[in-house]
matplotlib code that plots the C-alpha trace (Angstrom):
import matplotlib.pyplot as plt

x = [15.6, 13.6, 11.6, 7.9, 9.0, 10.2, 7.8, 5.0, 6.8, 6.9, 3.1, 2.3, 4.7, 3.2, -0.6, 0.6, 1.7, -1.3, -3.4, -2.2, -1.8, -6.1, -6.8, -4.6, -5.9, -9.3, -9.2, -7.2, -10.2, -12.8, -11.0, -10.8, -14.9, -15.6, -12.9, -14.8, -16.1, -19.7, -22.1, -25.3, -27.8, -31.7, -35.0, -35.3, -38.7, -39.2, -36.2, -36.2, -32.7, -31.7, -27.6, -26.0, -22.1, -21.8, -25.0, -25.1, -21.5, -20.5, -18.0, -16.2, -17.9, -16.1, -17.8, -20.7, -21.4, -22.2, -25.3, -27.0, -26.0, -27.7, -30.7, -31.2, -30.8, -33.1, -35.9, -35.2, -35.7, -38.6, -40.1, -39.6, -37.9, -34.3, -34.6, -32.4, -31.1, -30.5, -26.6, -24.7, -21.9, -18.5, -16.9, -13.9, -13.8, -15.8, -12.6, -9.9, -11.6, -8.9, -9.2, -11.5, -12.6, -14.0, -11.6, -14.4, -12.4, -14.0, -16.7, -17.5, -21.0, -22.7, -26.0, -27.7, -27.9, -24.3, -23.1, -25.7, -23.8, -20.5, -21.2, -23.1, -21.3, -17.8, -17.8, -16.4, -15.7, -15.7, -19.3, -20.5, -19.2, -21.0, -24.3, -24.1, -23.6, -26.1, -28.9, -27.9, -25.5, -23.1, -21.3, -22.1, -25.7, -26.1, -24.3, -27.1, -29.9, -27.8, -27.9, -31.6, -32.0, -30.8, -32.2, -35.8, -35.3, -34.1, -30.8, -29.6, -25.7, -24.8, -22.9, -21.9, -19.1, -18.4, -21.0, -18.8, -17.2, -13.6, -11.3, -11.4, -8.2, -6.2, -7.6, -11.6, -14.2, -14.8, -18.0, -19.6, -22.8, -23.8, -24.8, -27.8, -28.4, -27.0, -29.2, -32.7, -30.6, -30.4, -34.4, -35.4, -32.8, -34.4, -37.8, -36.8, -36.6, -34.2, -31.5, -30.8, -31.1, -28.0, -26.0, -26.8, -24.4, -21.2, -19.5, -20.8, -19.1, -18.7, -17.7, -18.6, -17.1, -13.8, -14.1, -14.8, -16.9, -16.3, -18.6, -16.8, -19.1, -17.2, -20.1, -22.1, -22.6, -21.0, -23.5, -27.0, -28.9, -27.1, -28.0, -26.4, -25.9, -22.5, -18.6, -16.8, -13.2, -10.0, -6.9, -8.2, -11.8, -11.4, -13.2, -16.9, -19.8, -23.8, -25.0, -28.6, -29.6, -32.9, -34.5, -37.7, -39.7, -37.1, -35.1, -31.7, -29.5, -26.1, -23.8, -20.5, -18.0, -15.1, -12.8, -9.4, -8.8, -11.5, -11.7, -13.0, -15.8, -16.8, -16.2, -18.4, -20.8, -21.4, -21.5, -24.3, -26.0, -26.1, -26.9, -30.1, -31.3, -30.5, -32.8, -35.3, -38.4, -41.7, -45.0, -48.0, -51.1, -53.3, -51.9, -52.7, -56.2, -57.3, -59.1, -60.8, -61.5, -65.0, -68.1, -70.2, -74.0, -76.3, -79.7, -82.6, -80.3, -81.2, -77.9, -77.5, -73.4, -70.9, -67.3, -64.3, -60.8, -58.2, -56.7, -53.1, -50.0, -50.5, -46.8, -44.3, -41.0, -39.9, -36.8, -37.1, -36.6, -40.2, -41.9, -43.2, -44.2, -47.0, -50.4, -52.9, -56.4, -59.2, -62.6, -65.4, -69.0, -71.1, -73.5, -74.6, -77.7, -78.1, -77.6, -73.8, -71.7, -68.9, -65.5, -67.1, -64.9, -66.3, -63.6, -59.8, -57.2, -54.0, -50.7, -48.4, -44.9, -45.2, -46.9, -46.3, -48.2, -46.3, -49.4, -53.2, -55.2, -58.8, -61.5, -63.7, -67.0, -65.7, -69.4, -72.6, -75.7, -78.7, -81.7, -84.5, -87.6, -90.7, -92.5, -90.3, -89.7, -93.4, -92.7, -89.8, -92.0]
y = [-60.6, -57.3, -56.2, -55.5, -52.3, -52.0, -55.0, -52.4, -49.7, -51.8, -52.3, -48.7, -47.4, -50.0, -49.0, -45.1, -45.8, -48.2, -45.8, -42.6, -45.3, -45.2, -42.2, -41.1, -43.4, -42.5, -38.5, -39.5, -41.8, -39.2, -36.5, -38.3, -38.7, -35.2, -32.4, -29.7, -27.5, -27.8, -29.9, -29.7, -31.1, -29.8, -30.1, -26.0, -26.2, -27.2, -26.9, -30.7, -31.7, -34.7, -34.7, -33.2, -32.7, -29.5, -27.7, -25.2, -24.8, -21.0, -20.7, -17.8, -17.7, -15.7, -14.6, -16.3, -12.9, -11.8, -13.9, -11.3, -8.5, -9.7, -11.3, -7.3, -5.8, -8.2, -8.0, -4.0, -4.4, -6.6, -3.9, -1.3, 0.5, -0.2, -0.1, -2.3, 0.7, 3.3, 4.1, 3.7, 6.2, 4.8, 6.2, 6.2, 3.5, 1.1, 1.8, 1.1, -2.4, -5.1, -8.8, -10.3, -7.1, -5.5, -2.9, 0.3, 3.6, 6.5, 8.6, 5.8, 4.7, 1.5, 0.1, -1.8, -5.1, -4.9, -4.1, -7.6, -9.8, -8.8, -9.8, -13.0, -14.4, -12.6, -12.3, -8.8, -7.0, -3.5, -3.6, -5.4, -2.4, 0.5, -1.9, -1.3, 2.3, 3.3, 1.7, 2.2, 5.6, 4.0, 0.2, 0.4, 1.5, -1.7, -4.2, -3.3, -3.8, -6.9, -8.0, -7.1, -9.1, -12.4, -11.8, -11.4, -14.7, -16.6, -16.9, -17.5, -18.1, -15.4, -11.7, -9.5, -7.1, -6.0, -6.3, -8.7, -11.1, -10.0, -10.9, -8.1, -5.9, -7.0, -7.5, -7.1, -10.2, -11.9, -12.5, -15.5, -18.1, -21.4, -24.0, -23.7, -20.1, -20.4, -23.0, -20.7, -17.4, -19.9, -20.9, -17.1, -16.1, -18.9, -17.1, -14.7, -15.9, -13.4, -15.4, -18.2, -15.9, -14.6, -17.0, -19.7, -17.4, -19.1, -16.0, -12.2, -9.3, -6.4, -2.8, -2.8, -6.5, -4.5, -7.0, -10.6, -11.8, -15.9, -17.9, -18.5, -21.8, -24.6, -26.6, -24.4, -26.0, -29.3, -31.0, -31.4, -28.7, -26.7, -22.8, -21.2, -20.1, -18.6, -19.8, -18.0, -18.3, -16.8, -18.3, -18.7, -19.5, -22.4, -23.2, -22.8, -23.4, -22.9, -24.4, -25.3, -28.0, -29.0, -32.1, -32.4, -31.1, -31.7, -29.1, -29.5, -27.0, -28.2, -26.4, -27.5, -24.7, -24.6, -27.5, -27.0, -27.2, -26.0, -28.8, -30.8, -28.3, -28.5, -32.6, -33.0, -30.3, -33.2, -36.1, -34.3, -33.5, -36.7, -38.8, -36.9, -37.1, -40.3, -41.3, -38.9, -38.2, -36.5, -38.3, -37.0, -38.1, -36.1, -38.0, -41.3, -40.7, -39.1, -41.7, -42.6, -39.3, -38.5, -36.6, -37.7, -38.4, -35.9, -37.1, -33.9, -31.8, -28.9, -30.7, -34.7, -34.6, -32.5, -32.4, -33.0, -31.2, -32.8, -30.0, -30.6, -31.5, -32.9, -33.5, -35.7, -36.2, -39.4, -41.8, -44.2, -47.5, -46.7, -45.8, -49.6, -49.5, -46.3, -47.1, -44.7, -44.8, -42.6, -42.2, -41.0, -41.1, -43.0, -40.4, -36.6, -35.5, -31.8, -28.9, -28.7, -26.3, -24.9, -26.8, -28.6, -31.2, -34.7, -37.3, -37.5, -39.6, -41.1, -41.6, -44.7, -45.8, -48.9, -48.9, -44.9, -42.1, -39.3, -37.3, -37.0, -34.6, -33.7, -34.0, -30.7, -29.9, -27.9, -26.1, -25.2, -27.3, -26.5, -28.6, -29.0, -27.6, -29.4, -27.6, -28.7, -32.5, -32.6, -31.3, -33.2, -36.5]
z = [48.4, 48.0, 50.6, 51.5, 51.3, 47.5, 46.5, 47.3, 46.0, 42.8, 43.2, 43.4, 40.7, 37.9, 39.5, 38.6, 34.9, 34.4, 35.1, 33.5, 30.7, 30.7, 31.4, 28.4, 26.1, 27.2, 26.3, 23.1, 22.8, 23.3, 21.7, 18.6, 19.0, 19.6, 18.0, 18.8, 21.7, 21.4, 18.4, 18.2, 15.5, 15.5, 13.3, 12.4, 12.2, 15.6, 17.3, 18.1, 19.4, 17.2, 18.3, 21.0, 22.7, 25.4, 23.9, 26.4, 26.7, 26.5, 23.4, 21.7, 18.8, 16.5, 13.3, 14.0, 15.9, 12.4, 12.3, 14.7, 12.7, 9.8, 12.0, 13.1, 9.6, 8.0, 10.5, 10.1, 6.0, 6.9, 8.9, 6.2, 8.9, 6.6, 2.9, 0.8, -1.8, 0.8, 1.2, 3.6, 4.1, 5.2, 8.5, 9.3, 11.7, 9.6, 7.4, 10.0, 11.1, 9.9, 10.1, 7.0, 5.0, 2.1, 2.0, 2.5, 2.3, 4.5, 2.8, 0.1, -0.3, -0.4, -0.5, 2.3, 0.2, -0.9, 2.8, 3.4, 0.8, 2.2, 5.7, 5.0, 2.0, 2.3, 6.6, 5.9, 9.1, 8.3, 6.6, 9.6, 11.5, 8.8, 8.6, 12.5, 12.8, 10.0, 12.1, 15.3, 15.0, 16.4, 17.2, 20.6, 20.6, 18.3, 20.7, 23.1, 20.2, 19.7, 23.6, 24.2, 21.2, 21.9, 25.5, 23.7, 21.8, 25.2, 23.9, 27.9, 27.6, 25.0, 25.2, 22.4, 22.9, 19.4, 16.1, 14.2, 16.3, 16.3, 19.4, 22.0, 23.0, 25.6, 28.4, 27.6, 27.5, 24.4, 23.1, 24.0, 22.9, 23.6, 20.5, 21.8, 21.2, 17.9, 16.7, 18.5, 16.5, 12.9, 13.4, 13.6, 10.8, 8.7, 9.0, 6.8, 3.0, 2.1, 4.7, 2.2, -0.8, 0.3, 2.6, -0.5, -2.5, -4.0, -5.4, -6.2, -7.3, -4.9, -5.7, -9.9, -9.7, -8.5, -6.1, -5.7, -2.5, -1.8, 0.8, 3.4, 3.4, 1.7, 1.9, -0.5, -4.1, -2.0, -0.2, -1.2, 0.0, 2.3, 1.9, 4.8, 7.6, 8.7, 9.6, 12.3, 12.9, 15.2, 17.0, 20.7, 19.1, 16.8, 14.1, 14.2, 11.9, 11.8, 8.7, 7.4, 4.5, 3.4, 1.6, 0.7, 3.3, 5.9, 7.2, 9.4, 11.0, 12.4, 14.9, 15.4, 17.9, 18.5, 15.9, 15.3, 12.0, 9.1, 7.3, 10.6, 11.2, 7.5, 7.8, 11.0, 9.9, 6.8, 9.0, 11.6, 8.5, 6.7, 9.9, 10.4, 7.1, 7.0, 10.2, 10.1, 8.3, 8.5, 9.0, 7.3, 10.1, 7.3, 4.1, 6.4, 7.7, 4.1, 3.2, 6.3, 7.5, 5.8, 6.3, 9.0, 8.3, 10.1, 12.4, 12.4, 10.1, 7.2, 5.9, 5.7, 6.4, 7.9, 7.3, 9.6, 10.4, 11.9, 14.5, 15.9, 14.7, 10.9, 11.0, 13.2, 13.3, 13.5, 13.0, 9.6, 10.9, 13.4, 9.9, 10.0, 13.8, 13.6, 14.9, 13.9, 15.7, 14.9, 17.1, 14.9, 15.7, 12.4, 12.7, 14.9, 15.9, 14.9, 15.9, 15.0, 15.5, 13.3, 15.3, 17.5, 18.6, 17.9, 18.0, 18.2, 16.7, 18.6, 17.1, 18.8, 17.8, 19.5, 22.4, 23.0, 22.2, 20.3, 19.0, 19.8, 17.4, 17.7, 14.5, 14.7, 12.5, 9.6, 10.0, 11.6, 11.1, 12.5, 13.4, 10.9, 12.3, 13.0, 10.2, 7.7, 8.9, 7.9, 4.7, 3.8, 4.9]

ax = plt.figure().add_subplot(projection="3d")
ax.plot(x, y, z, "-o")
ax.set_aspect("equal")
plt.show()
């Protein structure tokens, strides 16, 4: 006979493995839904969060350091303050920085736009470091530009410690960004047209074609659209990814930190991508109203009709499936009574998706109009 004893014991031990049963099944569960560190899927024209997983999760980002780099040296050539043709003369620690490299010697010479190419397409380490020093002086006066940079743009959980994302020596911090800040970094990078000139590049030769530069980007020239952004990778960091695609007037930008192997960033980079497209779309309120948005007739006018601007947002986001469910009301008066003035506000119009609002614009005089005069009423009569 076993005893209350043991027969609780029993109890107990089968509760135990029961449990640990769930709880591993549960992170298998949820590791095999999310194998990465940190996702994040945004509109880059607004910055509207569409997907999300640990957005504001600190992560090493690796490479995608690199994106800051650029951002600088870009807004520096759109400044004037940096020219594209100038050289850039080699030191000799931009030639001793190893990991994914160009191979600069000390003393060579390169142009600004080739040093560009090779950190943007290629990821190259050492011409992130001479592209640092030539507008700074030196690494470490840029990691400050770099700091009070991202501190400018509210990029809140991020710290550089080196100009191209390399792991630190033993025993120093790494650097460190949230999805977050990557995706508010990406929308200001993507302000600049010469961003996806560059990051949309497949292959270019480097060094009198000496040399062959290769996106790092798999998903260049693979799915529809995709011109950019940057791919970051080291041991303790994983496998990261910022990448931008556009269709038609839509414009994603997917984050995903942190996977462990490359193909799964490049694979859930693709899947983010696709499901937004997919459910999203723009809605036009001005291509709706066009046609019921005319010139309003004028009482005691020099001029019989005015016309109207819609002022707000002309665009919304919204997801497909609500494309049938818009309601679109518009408030204008039949007629005014002059004098008019140029913007005056006369009447609004309010956007509902069901029964919520998502957009109220106002309709404003495109003109002034003064009143007719007494004299001229007469005359006119």
């Amino acid at each position: 006979m076993i005893s209350k004893f043991m027969f609780f014991t029993y109890i107990l031990l089968f509760l135990l493995i029961t449990v640990g049963f769930s709880e591993a099944r549960y992170k298998s569960k949820t590791n095999k839904r999310f194998p990465y560190k940190s996702a994040l899927l945004i509109e880059a024209e607004t910055g509207k969060v569409l997907r999300s997983f640990n957005p504001h999760k600190k992560i090493i980002p690796a490479s995608i350091v690199k994106m800051m780099t650029s951002y600088i040296a870009l807004k520096e050539i759109q400044n004037k303050t940096l020219n594209l043709n100038e050289y850039v003369f080699i030191s000799r620690k931009a030639s001793k920085i190893g990991g994914q490299q160009v191979y600069l010697a000390q003393g060579e010479r390169f142009k600004v736009i080739d040093l560009l190419k090779a950190i943007m397409i290629s990821s190259a380490n050492d011409a992130a470091f001479a592209l640092a020093e030539h507008i700074s002086g030196s690494s470490e006066g840029f990691i400050d530009l770099m700091n009070l940079t991202a501190k400018s743009l509210g990029m809140r959980n991020t710290r550089f410690v080196n100009v191209n994302g390399l792991p630190p020596n033993r025993g120093g911090s790494p650097n460190l960004m949230s999805a977050v800040d990557a995706g508010i970094l990406a929308r200001e990078l993507l302000k600049i047209p010469m961003t996806t000139k560059i990051s949309s590049i497949k292959n270019e030769g480097f060094r009198k074609n000496q040399f062959i530069l290769t996106n790092t980007n798999r998903l260049i020239g693979r799915f529809p659209g995709l011109d950019g952004l940057k791919t970051g990778f080291y041991r303790k960091a994983g496998f990261s990814i910022v990448a931008t695609a556009k269709k038609s007037n839509l414009r994603l930008i997917a984050i995903v930190f942190g996977a462990k192997k490359s193909r799964t960033r490049f694979r859930e980079t693709s899947k983010l991508l696709s499901w937004g497209f997919n459910r999203y779309i723009w809605l036009d309120v001005r291509e709706k109203l066009k046609d019921k948005i005319k010139a309003v007739k004028i009482i005691d006018g020099v001029e019989k009709t005015v016309g109207i601007s819609l002022i707000g947002k002309n665009r919304i986001l919204i997801r497909r499936e609500n494309v049938n469910k818009i309601s679109i009301k518009n408030k204008i008066p039949k007629v005014l009574t002059a004098p008019i003035t140029k913007g005056q506000v006369i009447g609004k119009v309010t956007v509902k998706i069901r029964k919520r609002k998502v957009a109220i614009l106002s309709l404003t005089t495109k003109k002034s109009v003064q009143k007719i005069s007494f004299l001229r009423r007469i005359l006119n009569f």
